[in-house]
NUKE-496278 format. One line per field, with one value per residue (C-alpha): residue in three letters; chain; x negated, y negated, z negated. Coordinates in steps of 0.5 Angstrom, whole numbers. Each point is the difference from the previous one (the first is absolute). Example, Ala and Ser with C-alpha at 12.3 -4.5 7.8 and 13.67 -1.06 7.14 Angstrom:
residu	[ALA  SER]
chaine	[A  A]
px	[-25  -2]
py	[9  -7]
pz	[-16  2]
! end
This chain:
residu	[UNK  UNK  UNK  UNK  UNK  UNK  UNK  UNK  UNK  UNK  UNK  UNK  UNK  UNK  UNK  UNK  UNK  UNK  UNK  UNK  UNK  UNK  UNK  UNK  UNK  UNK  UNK  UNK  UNK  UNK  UNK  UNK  UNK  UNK  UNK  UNK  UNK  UNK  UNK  UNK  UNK  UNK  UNK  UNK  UNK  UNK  UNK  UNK  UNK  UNK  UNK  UNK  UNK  UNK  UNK  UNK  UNK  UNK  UNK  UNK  UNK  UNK  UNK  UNK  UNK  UNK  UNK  UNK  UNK  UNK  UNK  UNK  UNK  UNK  UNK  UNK  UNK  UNK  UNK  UNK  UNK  UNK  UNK  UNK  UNK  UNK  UNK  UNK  UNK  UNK  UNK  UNK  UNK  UNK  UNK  UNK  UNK  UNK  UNK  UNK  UNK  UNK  UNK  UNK  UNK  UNK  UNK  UNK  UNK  UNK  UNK  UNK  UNK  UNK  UNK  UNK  UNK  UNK  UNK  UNK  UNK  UNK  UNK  UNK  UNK  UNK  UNK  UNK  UNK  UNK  UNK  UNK  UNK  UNK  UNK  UNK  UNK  UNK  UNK  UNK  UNK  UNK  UNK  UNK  UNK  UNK  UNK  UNK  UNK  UNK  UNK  UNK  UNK  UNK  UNK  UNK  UNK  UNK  UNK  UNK  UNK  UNK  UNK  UNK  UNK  UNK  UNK  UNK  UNK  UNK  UNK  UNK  UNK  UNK  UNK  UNK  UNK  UNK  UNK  UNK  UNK  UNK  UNK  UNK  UNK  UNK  UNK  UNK  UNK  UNK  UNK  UNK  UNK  UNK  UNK  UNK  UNK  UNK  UNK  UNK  UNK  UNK  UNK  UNK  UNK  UNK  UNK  UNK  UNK  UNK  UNK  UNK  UNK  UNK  UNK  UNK  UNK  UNK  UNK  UNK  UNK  UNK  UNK  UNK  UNK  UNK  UNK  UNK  UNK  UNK  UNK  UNK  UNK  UNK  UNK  UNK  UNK  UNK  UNK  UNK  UNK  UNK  UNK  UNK  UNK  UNK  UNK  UNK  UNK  UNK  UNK  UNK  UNK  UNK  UNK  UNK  UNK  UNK  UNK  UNK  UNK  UNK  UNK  UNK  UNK  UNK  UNK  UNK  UNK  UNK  UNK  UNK  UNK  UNK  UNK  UNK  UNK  UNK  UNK  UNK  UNK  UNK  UNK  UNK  UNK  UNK  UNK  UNK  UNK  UNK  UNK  UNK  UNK  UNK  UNK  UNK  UNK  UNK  UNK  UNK  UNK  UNK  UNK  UNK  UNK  UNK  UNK  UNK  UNK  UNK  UNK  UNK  UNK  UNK  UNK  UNK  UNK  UNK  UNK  UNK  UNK  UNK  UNK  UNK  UNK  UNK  UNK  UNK  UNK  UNK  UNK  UNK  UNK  UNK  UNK  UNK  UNK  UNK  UNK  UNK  UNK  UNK  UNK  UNK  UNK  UNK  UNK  UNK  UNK  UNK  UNK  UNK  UNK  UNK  UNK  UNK  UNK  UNK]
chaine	[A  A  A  A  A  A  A  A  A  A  A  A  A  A  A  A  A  A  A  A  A  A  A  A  A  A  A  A  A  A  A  A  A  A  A  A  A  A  A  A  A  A  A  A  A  A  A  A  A  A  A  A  A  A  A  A  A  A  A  A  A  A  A  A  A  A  A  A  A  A  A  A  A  A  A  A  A  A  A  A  A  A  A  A  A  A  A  A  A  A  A  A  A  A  A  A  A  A  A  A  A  A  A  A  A  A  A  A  A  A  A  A  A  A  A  A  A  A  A  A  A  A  A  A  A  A  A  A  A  A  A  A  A  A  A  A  A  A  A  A  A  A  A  A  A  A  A  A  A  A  A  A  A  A  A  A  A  A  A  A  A  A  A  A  A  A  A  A  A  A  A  A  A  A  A  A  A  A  A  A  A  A  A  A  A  A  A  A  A  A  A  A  A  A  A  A  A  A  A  A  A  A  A  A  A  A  A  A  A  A  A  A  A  A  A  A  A  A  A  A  A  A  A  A  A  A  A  A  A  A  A  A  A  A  A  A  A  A  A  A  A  A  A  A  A  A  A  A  A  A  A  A  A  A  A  A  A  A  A  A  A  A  A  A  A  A  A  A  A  A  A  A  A  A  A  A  A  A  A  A  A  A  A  A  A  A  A  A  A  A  A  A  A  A  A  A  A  A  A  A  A  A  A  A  A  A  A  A  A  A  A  A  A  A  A  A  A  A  A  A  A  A  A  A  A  A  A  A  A  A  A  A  A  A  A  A  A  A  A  A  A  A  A  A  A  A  A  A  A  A  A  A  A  A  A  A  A  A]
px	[-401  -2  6  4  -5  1  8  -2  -4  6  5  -5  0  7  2  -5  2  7  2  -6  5  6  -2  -3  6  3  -5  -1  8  -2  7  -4  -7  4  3  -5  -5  6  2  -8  0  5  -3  -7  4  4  -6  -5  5  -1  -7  1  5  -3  5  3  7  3  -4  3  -4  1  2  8  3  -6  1  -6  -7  -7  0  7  0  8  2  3  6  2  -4  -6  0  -5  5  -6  -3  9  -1  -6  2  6  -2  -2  6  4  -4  0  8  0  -5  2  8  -2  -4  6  4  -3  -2  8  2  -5  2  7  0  -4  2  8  -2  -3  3  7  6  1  -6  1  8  -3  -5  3  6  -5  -4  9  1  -7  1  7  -2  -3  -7  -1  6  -2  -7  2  5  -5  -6  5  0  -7  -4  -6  0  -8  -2  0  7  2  -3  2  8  -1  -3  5  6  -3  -2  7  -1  -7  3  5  -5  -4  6  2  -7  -1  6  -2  -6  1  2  -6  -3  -8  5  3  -6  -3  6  -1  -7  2  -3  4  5  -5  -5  5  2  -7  -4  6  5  -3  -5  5  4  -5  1  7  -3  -5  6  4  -5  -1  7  0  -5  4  5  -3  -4  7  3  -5  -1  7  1  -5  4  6  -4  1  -7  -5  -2  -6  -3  -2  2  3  7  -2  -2  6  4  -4  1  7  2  -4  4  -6  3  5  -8  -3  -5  0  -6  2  4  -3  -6  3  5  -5  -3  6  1  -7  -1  8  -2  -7  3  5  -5  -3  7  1  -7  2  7  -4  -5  6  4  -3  6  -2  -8  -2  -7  -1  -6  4  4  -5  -6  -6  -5  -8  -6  -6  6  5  -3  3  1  -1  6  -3  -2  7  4  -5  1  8  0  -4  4  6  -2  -4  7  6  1  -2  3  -1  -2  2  -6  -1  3  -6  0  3  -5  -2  2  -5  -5  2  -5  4  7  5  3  8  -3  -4  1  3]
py	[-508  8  2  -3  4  5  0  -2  7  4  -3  1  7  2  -3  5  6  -1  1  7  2  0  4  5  0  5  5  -1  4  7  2  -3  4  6  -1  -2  7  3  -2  -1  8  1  -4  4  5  -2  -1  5  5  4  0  2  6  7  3  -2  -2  4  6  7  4  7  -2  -1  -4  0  -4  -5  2  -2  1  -3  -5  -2  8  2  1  6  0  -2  -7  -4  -4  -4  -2  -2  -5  -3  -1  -2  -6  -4  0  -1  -7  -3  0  -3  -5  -1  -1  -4  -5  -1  0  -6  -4  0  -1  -7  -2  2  -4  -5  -3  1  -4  -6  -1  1  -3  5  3  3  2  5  2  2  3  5  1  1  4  5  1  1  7  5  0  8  3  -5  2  7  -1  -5  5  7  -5  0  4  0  0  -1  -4  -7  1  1  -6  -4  2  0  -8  -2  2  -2  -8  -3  0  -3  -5  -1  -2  -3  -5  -2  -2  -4  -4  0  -3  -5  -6  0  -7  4  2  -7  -3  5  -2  -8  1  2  9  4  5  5  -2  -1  6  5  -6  -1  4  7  -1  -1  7  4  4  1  1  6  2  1  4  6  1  1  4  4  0  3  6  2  -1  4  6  0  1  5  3  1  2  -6  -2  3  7  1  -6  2  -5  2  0  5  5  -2  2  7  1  0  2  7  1  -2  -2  6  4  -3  -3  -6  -2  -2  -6  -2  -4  -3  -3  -2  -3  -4  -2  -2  -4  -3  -1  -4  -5  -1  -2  -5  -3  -1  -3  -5  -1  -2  -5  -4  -1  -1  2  7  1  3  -1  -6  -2  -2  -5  -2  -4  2  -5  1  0  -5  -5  -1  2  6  2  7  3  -2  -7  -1  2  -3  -7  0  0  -6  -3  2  -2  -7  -1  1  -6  -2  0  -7  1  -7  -3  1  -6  -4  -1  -4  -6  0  -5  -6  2  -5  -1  3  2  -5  -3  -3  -7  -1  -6  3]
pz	[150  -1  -3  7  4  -4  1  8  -1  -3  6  5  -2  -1  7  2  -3  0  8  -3  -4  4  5  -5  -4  5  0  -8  1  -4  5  6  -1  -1  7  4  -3  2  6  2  -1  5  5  -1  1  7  3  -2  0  5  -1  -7  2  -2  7  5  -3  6  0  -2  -5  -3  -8  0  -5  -4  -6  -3  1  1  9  -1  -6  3  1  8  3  3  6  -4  1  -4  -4  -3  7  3  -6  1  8  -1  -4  5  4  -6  -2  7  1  -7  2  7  -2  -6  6  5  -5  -4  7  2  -8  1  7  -1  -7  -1  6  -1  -7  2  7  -2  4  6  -1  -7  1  6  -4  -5  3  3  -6  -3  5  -1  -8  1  4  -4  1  0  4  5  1  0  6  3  0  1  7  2  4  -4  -8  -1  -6  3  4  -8  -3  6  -1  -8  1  4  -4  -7  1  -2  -7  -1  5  -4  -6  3  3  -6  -4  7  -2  -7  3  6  -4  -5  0  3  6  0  1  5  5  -2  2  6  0  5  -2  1  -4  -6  0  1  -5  -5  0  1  -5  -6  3  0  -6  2  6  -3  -3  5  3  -5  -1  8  -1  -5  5  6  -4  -3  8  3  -4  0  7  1  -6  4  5  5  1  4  -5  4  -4  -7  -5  -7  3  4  -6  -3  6  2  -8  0  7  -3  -7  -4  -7  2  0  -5  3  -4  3  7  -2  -6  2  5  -4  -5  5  2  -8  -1  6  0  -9  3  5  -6  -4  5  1  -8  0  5  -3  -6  3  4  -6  -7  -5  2  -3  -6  0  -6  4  7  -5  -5  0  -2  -2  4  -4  2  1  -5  -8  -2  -8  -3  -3  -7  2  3  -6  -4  4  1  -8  -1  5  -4  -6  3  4  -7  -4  -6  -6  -4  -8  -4  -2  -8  -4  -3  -8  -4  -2  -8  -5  -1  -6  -6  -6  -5  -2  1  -7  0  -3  6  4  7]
! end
């Protein structure tokens, strides 16, 4: 009875711990950890980065082209603006366009995908020929023909034009893993069961594509960054507003790799390196979560077992006991009994004469 409570004890805990681990695991990811320091870093910056800007971004000051020092960590450019101070503002403005882009972009990839995969008929063939149709199109001469339209080029215009030409991939994912899974038996059961279409899709199906889903997002994300500092490098967005494009710009448009002036460019595109690097990491982590051929860590494959539940050996003990078990477990070699003397003749009185009678 106490061995059966004993192993009743060590299910109980294992289910427990289980579900634990699982939703651990993506956080245990070395990448995982690197990308989310780095990225939180960034983010500090957006938001307290006008606060922490020594000058205004914007402000003409009297040290021309200085490089690097301690009032100008970043150097200046050649009206003496403050480098250090245009990078930590344009931050922000970077962040939100990624993140916003990444949001609308994701929402119509969903809505768009997961409803075209499970509806089909109609519904799927019009859906999908839209999203043929956007991907088709490359997606950054088409945004740079749409915003050069647009009277106003603040960051959220950019974001919301970017969102709305970059979700036909992610539908297009989204579809077919929708397809993978409504025919499963638990979608089956749903729809026997009565549920709504609705329901089925947002405490179903949504649950099981939100890893592709995450991942969809962070490569939107990418994607938006690198379309929006492009467009303020190319001088189509509004240059008025500091982002790390805008220092791209001005840099160029004032010859400073021709001047030397390695300084101009070089944080922020270190900048652009190391944010575009952190929210690759995330999404090698999350690559890494979906599917489990790609993990490394022994620990995410292996079983450990717990002490206080199940008896551990030592390392002595352990070798010690599967030796014994050898041994104990070969078979056994059978020896032949030794043979049993011969029996000695009968004793007789004395020797035996020829004449005796027999």
């Amino acid at each position: 009875m106490a061995l059966q409570a004993t192993e009743a004890a060590v299910a109980a805990a294992d289910t427990e711990a289980a579900p634990r681990r699982d939703r651990l695991r993506f956080l245990r990811n070395g990448k995982t950890l690197v990308g989310l320091a780095i990225l939180g870093v960034f983010v500090l910056l957006g938001i307290f980065g006008e606060l922490l800007a020594p000058y205004d971004p914007s402000a003409r000051g009297d040290q021309l082209m200085a490089s690097p020092s301690w009032d100008h960590p970043f150097g200046t450019t050649q009206t003496g603006q403050d480098i250090f101070s245009q990078i930590l503002v344009g931050t922000r403005g970077v962040l939100v366009v990624g993140f916003v882009a990444a949001v609308l972009a994701t929402v119509l990839g969903v809505l768009i995908g997961v409803t075209a995969g499970y509806l089909g008929g109609f519904g799927d063939d019009a859906l999908s020929s839209l999203s043929n149709i956007f991907l088709v199109i490359p997606g950054l001469p088409l945004i740079i023909i749409i915003t050069s339209f647009l009277p106003e080029t603040s960051d959220l215009t950019i974001a919301a034009v970017i969102g709305l030409t970059s979700w036909a991939w992610g539908a297009r994912v989204l579809r077919a893993q929708t397809l993978s899974l409504r025919n499963r038996d638990y979608v089956q059961a749903a729809r026997a069961t009565g549920e709504s279409t609705w329901r089925i899709i947002v405490f179903e199906l949504l649950p099981n594509l939100t890893p592709v889903i995450a991942s969809g997002f962070i490569g939107t994300v990418i994607f938006a960054v690198l379309s929006n500092i492009t467009l303020a490098f190319i001088g189509i967005a509004d240059i008025s507003e500091w982002n790390w494009g805008t220092v791209l710009f001005w840099a160029q448009s004032n010859q400073a790799l021709a001047q030397d002036a390695w300084w101009w460019f070089v944080p922020a595109g270190l900048c652009i390196a190391l944010l575009g690097t952190a929210l690759a990491l995330i999404n090698f982590g999350i690559d890494e979560f979906i599917n489990p051929r790609l993990r490394n860590d022994k620990a995410d494959r292996a079983v450990r077992m717990r002490v206080g539940f199940t008896p551990v050996l030592r390392a002595e003990r352990a070798a010690a006991t599967a030796s014994a078990t050898a041994s104990a477990a070969a078979p056994v070699a059978t020896v032949p009994a030794p043979a049993e003397p011969p029996e000695p003749a009968a004793a007789s009185d004395g020797p035996t004469r020829k004449d005796d009678p027999a």
